[in-house]
N, C-alpha and C positions, 0 to 999 in steps of 0.2 A: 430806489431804482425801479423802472419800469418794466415789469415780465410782457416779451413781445409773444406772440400765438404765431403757431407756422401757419403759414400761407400757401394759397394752391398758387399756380402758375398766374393766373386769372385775378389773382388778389385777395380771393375769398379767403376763411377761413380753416383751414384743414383739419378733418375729421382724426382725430387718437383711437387706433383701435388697439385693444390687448391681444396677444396673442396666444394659442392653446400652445402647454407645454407639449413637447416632439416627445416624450416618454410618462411611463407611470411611476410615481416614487412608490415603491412598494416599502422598503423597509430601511432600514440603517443600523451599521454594526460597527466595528471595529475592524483596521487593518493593519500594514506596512507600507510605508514611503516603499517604494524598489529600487531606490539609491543610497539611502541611507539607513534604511530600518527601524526608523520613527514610528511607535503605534501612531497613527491616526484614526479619525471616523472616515467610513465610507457609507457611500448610498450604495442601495441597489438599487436597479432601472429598469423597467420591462418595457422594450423599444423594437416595434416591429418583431413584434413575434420572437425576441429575445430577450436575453436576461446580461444587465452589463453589471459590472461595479465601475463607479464614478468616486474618486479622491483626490487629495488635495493636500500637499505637502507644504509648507510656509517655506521652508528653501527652494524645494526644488517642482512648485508648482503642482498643475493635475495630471492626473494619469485614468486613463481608460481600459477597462478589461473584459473580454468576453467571458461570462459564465457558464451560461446554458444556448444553446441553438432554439430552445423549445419552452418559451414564460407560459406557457400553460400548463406542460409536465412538468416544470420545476414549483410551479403552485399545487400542482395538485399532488406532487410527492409530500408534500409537509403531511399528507394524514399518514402518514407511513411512520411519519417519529413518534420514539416508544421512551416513556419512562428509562431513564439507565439504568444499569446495578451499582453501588457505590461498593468501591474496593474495601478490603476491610484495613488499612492502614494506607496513610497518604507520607511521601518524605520529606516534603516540604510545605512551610508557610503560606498563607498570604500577605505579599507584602507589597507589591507594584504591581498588581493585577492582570489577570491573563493578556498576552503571553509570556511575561516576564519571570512567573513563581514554578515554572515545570518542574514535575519532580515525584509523582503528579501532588497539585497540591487539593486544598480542601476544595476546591472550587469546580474540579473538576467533574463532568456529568456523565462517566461512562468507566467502566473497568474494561482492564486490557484484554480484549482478545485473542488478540495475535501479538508477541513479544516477539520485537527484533533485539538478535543480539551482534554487532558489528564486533567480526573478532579478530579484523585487522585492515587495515586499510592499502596495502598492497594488489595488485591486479596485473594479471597478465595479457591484459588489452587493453587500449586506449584510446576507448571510445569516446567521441567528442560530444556522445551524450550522455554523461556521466552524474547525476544529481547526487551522489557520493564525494565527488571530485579525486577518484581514486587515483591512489600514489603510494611515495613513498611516507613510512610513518611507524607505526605499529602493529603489534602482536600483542593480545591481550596474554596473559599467563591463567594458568587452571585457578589460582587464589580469587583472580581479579572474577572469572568466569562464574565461578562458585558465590561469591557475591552478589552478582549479578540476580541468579537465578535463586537465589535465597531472597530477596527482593521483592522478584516477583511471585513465588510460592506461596511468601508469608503475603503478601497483597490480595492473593486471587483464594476463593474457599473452593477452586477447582483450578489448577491452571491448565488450560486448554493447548495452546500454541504456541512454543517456540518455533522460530527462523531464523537459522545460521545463515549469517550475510557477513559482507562485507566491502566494500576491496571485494575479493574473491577468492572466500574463506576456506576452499578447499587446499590454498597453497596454506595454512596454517598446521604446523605438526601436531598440534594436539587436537585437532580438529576429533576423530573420532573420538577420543578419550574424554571430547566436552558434551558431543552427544550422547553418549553415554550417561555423563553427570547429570545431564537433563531427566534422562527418562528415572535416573536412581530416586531425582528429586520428588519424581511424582508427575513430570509435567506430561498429557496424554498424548500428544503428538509432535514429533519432532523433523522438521522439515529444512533444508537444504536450499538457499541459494545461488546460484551457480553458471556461471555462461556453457559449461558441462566440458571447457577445454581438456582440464584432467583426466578426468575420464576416458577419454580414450588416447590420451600420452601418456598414461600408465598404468599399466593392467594390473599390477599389484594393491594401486588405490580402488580400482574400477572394484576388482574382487571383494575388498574391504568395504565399499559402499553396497554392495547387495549383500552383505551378512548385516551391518547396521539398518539397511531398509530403512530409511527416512524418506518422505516422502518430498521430491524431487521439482522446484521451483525452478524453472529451466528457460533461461534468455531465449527468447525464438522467435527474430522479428516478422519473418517474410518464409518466404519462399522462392528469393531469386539474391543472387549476389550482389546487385546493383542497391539492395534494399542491407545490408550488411557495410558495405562499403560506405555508405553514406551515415549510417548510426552508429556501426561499431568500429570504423577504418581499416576492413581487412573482409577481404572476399570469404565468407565462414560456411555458406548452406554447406558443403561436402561435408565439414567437419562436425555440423551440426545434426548432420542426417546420421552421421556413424555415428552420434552421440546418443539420440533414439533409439536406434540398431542396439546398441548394447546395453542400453536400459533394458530395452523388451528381451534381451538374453538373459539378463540377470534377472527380470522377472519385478523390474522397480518401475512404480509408478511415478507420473509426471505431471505436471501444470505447464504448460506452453505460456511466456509471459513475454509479451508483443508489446515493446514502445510503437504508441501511434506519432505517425508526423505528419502535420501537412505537406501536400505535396511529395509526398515520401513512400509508405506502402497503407495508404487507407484503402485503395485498391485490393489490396491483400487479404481481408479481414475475411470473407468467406472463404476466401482456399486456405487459408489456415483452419479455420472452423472442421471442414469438409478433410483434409488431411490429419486431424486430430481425431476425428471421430472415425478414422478407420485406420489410425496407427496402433497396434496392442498394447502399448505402452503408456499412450495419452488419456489420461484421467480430466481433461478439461481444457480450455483457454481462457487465461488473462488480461482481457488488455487496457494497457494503460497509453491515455497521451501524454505526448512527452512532458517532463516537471522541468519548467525553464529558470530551473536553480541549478547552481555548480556549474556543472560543463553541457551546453547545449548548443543546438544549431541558434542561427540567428529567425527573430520570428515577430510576426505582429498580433501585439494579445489582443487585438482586436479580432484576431481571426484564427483563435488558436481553435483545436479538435475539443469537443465536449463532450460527454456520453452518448446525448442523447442523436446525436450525427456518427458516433461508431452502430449505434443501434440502426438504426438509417442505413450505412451500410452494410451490416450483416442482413437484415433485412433483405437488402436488393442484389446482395451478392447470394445467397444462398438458398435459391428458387424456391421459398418459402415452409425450409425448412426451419428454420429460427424469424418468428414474426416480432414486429415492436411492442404486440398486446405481451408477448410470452416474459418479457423482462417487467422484474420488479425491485422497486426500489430496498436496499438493506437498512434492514431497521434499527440497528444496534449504533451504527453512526449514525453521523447527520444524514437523512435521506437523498442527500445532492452528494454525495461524494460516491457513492456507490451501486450499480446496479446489477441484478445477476436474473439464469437460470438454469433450473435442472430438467435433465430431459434423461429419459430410459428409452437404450437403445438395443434395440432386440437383434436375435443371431441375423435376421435377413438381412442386417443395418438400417430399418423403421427406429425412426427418431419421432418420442414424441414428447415433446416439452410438458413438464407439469400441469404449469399453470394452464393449459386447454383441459386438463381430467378434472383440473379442483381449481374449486374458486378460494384461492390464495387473501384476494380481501379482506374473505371472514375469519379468514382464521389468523390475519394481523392485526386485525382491529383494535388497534389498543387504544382509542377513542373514548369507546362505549364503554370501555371497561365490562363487559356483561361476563356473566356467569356463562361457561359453559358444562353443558350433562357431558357424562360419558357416553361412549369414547370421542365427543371430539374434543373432550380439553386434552386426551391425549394429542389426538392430531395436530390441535393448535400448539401444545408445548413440541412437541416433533418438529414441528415448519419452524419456530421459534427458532431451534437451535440449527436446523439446516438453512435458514435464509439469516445465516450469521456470518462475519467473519471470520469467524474460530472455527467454522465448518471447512472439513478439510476434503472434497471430493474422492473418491476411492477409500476413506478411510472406515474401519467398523462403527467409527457411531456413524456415518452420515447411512450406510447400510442398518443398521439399527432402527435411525427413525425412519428409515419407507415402510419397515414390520406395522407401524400401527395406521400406514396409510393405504394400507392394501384392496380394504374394502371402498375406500372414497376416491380411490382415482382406479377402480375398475378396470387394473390391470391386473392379469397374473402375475404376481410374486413371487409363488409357489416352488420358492427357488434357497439354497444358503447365502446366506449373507457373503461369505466370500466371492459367489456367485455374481452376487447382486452389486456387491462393489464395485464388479467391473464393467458394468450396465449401466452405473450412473454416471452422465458425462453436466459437466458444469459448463458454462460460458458466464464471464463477468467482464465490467466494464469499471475501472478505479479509477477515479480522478483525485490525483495529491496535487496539493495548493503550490503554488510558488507567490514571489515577491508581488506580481499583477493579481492575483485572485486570492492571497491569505484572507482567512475570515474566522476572525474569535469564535464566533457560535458554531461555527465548524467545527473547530480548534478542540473547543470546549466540550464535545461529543467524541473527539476523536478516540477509535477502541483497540488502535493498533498504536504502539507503544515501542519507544527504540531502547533497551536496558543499558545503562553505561557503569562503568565499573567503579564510581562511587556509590552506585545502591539506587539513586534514581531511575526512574518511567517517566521518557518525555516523549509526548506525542510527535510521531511520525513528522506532519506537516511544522511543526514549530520547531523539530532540531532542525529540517533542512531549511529553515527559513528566515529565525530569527537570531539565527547566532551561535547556538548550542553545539551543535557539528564543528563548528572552529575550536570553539570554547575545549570541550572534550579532548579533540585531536592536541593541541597547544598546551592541554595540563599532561596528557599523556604524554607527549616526545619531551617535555619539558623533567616529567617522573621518570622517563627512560635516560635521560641524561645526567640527571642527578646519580641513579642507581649505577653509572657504568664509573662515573666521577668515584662514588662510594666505594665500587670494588677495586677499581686501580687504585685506589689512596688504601685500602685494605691488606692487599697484595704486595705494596711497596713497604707496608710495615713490617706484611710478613716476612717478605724477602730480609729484611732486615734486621729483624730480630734477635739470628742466630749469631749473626757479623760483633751485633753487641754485645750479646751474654759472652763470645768470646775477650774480647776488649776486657770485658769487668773480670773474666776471670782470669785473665794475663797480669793483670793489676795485683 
């Protein structure tokens, strides 16, 4: 057979020209199908001044997702990844290779920071953006609890951070008597979950939460109803502002934690900033864009919220009180999942972000590896543990480490740490992975850890992701059913017992 050559119109012969690829392959990892949960390989892409993942599922074809807004700052975050700590026991094998062996297994590149503990999956709203998928379900029991956190204990040769979550773990009765079991454990901070509804529908819990003093993870999207109505299904700012109101009565610290959404309240992100930093109560803001796992609006991951476009807008919403140089990437995870800073704000309300007094670089550097003299290897082990996840804003160590950084960010300190606690205000920006953007070497960094009450640590991003969350939820109501089957077949002998010793002894 004869191979013919294209032709121009004229008859000639038509020039082949190659064409430049429309992206850069930058690297390739590991993913999930988002229909069926398939690991697959993904690319990553830097395309027009972004960062995508590109995959490929043999059923159900490719998929597209945005990562980053910004392929320069997500290249130039990579110097910011640090050596992990390895835990000092792992609960599971390797046997089907991350994300399949969670638990955590040997494979894993980072010990828990922050441990969630989900201790029920009940909720008293029903929000349509729910990456929980809260319902009806469970109550974990004090035994299951205690396991749990035995767990993590004997895992960590410090454990930093428990977070009671769930559902919405303050409708749980043993709720206090678990935080409790925490701090009995050893574990140094223990922090609170919460859309803060309870709180003020019932003053006898409210009371009971300001003598535990946990430090207060608090649902806060907006600042207008319309931004409520749309995330959580229920017009809430009143409720949520008396919720504040009697924080700062009882004297409990908080974290404002802000689902971002497109088209939803990114608007929002410096009046929230700007109302946090001069509510008595607000120790910081959280905010995350939305995780389009479980219950969520409908969305295009081609064009979902990424960090470094909330940074973008706090930046332009907050007349340059919070600039995009002042955040920096967290070291302790993967450097794409996480970004934060700290700012000390004085009685006049002068805000002034760290990272402008000290140069933060040097003292992450974990690169060079170099030696440092006294006292900055103090100061470098200080940022260490403050530009962590396990750093709990308001709390006495994160006032602790500013003591050794007094002299290099050339502010007066000259203050107590209770003091000073309430001067340092945080702002962070968390990206959790869903089905469009899972990524093993994320995964595999991951240092926030969800505890389930067979003894396992499985990373955040992989219970809501790959299966886990069901799996859990399914052996539990599956043990709850058993156990109820147990005691009526128990109860039924009882009752019947005495029926027969009579019988035998009529005989």
């Amino acid at each position: 057979m004869t191979q013919q050559k294209a032709k121009t119109d004229n008859g000639t012969p038509a020039v082949r020209q190659m064409k430049t690829a429309d992206s850069v392959f930058y690297e390739i990892t590991r993913s999930l199908c988002p229909e069926c949960k398939t690991v697959i390989d993904a690319q990553i892409h830097l395309k027009q001044g972004k960062v995508f993942m590109r995959k490929r599922c043999a059923e159900h074809g490719w998929f597209v997702a945005l990562i980053s807004s910004d392929a320069e700052g997500y290249v130039n975050s990579l110097k910011y990844n640090k050596p992990g700590t390895i835990p000092l026991e792992f609960a599971t094998e390797v046997k089907d290779g991350c994300p399949l062996d969670c638990g955590l297994c040997p494979e894993h590149k980072q010990h828990t920071c922050l441990a969630l503990m989900e201790i029920n999956t009940g909720c008293n709203l029903a929000c349509p953006t729910c990456f929980a998928n809260a319902g009806t379900g469970y109550n974990i029991t004090m035994e299951e609890a205690e396991v749990m956190l035995d767990a993590f204990v004997r895992a960590e040769a410090e454990a930093e951070v428990v977070q009671f979550s769930g559902g919405e773990p303050t409708l749980h009765p043993q709720l206090f008597e678990m935080m409790q079991l925490a701090k009995d454990k050893g574990v140094r901070h223990v922090m609170l979950n919460t859309n803060g509804l309870k709180i003020v529908q019932d003053p006898d819990f409210a009371r009971k939460l300001g003598e535990a003093r946990p430090m207060i993870y608090l649902q806060f999207d907006g600042l207008t109803d319309e931004t409520y109505v749309k995330l959580r299904g229920e017009p809430l700012l009143k409720t949520k502002l008396a919720v504040l109101d009697k924080m700062a009565e009882l004297d409990l610290h908080t974290i404002l934690v802000a689902a971002i959404e497109r088209g939803v309240n990114e608007h929002e992100v410096g009046a929230l900033i700007k109302f946090g930093l001069e509510h008595p109560a607000v120790r910081g803001v959280n905010f995350q864009p939305v995780t389009h796992t479980g219950r969520h609006l409908p969305f295009d991951p081609t064009d979902r919220v990424t960090i470094p476009e909330v940074i973008e807008r706090i930046e332009d919403q907050t007349e340059g009180v919070f600039l995009k140089t002042d955040f920096v990437p967290v070291p302790c995870c993967h450097p794409g999942c996480q970004s934060i800073t700290y700012a000390y704000v004085e009685d006049d309300g002068k805000v002034t972000p760290l990272p402008r007094v000290l140069n933060v670089d040097d003292y992450l550097d974990y690169i060079t590896n170099r030696t440092w003299p006294d006292p900055s290897k103090d100061v470098k082990h200080a940022l260490e543990a403050l530009w962590s996840s396990s750093a709990v804003p308001g709390s006495d160590k994160v006032a602790g480490n500013f003591d050794f950084t007094c002299t290099t960010c050339n502010i007066d300190l000259a203050i107590t740490s209770e003091e000073l606690a309430k001067r340092v205000f945080a702002v962070s920006i968390k990206d959790f992975l869903d089905p469009y953007t899972f990524d093993v070497k994320k995964v595999m960094k991951c240092c926030i850890g969800v505890l389930t009450p067979d003894g396992r640590t499985i990373p955040f991003c992989a219970y809501n992701n790959v299966g886990y969350r069901e799996d859990v939820r399914e052996a539990m109501q599956l043990e709850r059913a058993r156990a109820r089957i147990v005691a009526k077949t128990n109860g039924a002998k009882t009752n019947g017992k005495p029926k027969t010793a009579t019988r035998a002894a009529k005989k």
